[in-house]
N, C-alpha and C positions, 0 to 999 in steps of 0.2 A: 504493500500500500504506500501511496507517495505522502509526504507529509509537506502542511507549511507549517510552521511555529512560527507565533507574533508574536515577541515586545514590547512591551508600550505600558501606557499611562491610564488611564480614563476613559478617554475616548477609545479604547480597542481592547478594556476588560470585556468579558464574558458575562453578562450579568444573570440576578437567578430574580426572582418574581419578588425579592424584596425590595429589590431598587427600576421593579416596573414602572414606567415607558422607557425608562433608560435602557439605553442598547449600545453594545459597541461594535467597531468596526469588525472583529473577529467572526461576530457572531452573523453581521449582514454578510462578508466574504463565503459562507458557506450556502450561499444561494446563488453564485458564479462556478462553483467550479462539480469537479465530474464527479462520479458518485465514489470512485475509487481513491479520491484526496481526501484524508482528515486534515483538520485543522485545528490544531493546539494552542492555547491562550495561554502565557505568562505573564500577559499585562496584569497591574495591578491597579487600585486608584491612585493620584496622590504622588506619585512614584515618578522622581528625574530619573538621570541616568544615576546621578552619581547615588542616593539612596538605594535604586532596585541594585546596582552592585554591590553597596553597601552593607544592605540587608540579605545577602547571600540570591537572589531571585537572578540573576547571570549565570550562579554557581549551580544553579536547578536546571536554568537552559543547558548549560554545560554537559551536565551529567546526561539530559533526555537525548543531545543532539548526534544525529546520524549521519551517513555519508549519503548527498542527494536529498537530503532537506532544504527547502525553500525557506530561511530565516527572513520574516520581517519585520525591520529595526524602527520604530517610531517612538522619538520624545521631544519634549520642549516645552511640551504647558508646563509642567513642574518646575524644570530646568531655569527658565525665567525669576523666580521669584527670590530676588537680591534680598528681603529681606527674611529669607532662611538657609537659615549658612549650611542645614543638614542635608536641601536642594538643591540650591541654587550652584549654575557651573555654568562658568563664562562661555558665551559660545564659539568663540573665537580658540580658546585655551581648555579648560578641563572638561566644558560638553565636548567637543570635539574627539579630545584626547578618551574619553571615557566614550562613544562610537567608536574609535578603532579597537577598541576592548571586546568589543561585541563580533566586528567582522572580523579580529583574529579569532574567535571562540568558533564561527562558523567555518572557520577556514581551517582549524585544526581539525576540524572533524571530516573535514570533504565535503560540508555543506555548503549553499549558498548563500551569500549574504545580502540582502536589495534594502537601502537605506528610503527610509519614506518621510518626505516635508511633513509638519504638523498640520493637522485640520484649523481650517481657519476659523475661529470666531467670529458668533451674530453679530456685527455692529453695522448698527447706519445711524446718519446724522440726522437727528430728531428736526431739524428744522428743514433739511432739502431732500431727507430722503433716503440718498445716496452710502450704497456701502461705503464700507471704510477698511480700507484693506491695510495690510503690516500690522497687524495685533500682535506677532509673533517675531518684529524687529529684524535682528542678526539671524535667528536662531536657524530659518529654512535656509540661510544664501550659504553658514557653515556646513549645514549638511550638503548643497550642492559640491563645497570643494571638495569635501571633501570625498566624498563618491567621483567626483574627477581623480583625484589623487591616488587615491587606493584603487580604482581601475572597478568601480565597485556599482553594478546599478544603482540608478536614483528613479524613484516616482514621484512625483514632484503633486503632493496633494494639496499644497500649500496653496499653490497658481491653481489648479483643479478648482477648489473646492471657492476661493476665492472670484473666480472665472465666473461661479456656478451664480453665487449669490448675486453681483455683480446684476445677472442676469434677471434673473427672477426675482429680485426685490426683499423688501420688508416684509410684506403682507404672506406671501405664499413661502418663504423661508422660513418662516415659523412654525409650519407643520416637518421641518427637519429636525428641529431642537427640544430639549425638555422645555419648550416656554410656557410659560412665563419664567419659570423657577428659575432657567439661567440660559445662555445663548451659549454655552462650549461643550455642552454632553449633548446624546443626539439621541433622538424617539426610535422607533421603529424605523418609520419611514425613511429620517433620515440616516440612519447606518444601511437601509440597502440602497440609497442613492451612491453616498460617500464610499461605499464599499464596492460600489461598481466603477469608480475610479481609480481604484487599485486595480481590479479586474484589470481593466483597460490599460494601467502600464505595465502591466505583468504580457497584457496580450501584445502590446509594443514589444516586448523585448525580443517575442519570439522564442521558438524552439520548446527545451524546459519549461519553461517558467508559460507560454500560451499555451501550450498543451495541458496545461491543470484546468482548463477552464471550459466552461460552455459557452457557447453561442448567446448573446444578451437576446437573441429572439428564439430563442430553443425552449420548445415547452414542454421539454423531457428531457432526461441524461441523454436515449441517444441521440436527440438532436443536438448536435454539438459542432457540426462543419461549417455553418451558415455563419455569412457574417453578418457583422450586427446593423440593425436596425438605425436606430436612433445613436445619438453620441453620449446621450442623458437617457435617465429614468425618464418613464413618464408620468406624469401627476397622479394620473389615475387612469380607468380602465375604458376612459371612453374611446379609445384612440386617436385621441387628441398627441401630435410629439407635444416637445414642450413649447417650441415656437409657438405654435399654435395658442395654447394655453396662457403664454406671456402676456401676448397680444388682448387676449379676451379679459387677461384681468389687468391690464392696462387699459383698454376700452371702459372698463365698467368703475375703475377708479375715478375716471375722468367724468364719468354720468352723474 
């Protein structure tokens, strides 16, 4: 059986019905791929790089990890917060540095390693509207180097997910997020949008890494050849893409 193992924070724990609508990305990614991939969480809440190392949860990846595992590496909410010294790690300097800790770990084992930007945060400017992108600063353009550097894929969910919002607005992003309660943890809905964003660089990279996956318009394991439909989820089940959908609730804003 092929395996992905995730990393991460918040945004791509596993959740169980006590912290329902809350979803993470771990758990929408298991609606992209074949029926013969599991997918294993070692995200935790709350957790930079430098704590989930800290608190031995690298040393858990460590021991699980195999030759021909798909590792994917996501942090940076935690990571950000200067004032907690038991998180916080420059992104430039010790997140970085605590990343290559991670794609040496995948690489001792014969595993792969694919470094993934953080999910972007709900924000737009309550008086025009308009997203508001860079909630997350340094922290995506140090993962970019350093996935240059190291020779190492990057998916780039930062720009992704940003792109997304961008798009679709205040109004209709909010059925992505636990909102009201907060705009950085995602509902259902939106961990299988955001998680088809991963789909989609993994299906970029080809080979390995697109062969875990189905077809985004396959309505069975074995439909899995066809290529995809749309570039986005769609809203909902009318078959509306999401153009379409935009448009109409941008038309009815305006009524």
């Amino acid at each position: 059986m092929r395996r992905i193992i995730y990393a991460g924070d918040s945004t791509v724990t596993f959740n169980r019905i006590a912290t329902y609508p809350q979803t993470g990305l771990s758990q929408g990614l298991l609606l992209y791929v074949k029926e013969d991939v599991f997918v294993r969480s070692f995200a935790i809440n709350g957790r930079s790089t430098k704590s989930f190392i800290a608190q031995g949860r690298l040393a858990q990846v460590d021991a699980y990890l195999e030759e021909g595992d798909v590792l994917l590496i996501q942090f940076g909410h935690n990571d950000e917060k200067q004032a907690d010294p038991l998180r916080y790690a420059d992104p430039y300097g010790e997140y970085t540095d605590n990343l290559r800790l991670f794609i040496e770990t995948a690489r001792r084992h014969g595993a792969l390693p694919v470094l993934v930007t953080s999910l972007a945060r709900r924000l737009f400017d309550p008086q025009t509207g308009r997203f508001l992108p860079g909630s997350h600063g340094d922290y995506p353009d140090a993962v970019r180097r350093l996935a240059a550097a190291e020779q190492v894929p990057c998916i780039d969910l930062t720009a992704a997910s940003e792109q997304y919002l961008a798009a679709v607005g205040d109004f209709a992003s909010r059925a992505l997020y636990v909102y009201p309660a907060d705009n950085s943890h995602l509902s259902v809905h939106g961990a299988a949008v955001y998680a088809g964003f991963i789909a989609d660089g993994l299906r970029a990279l080809g080979g390995t890494y697109a062969d875990l996956l189905v077809a985004r318009d396959a309505e069975d394991v074995d439909a899995d050849a066809r290529a995809s439909v749309y570039p986005y989820m769609e809203f909902s089940s009318s078959g509306q893409g999401w153009e379409q959908q935009k448009e109409a609730i941008e038309k009815s804003e305006k009524e």
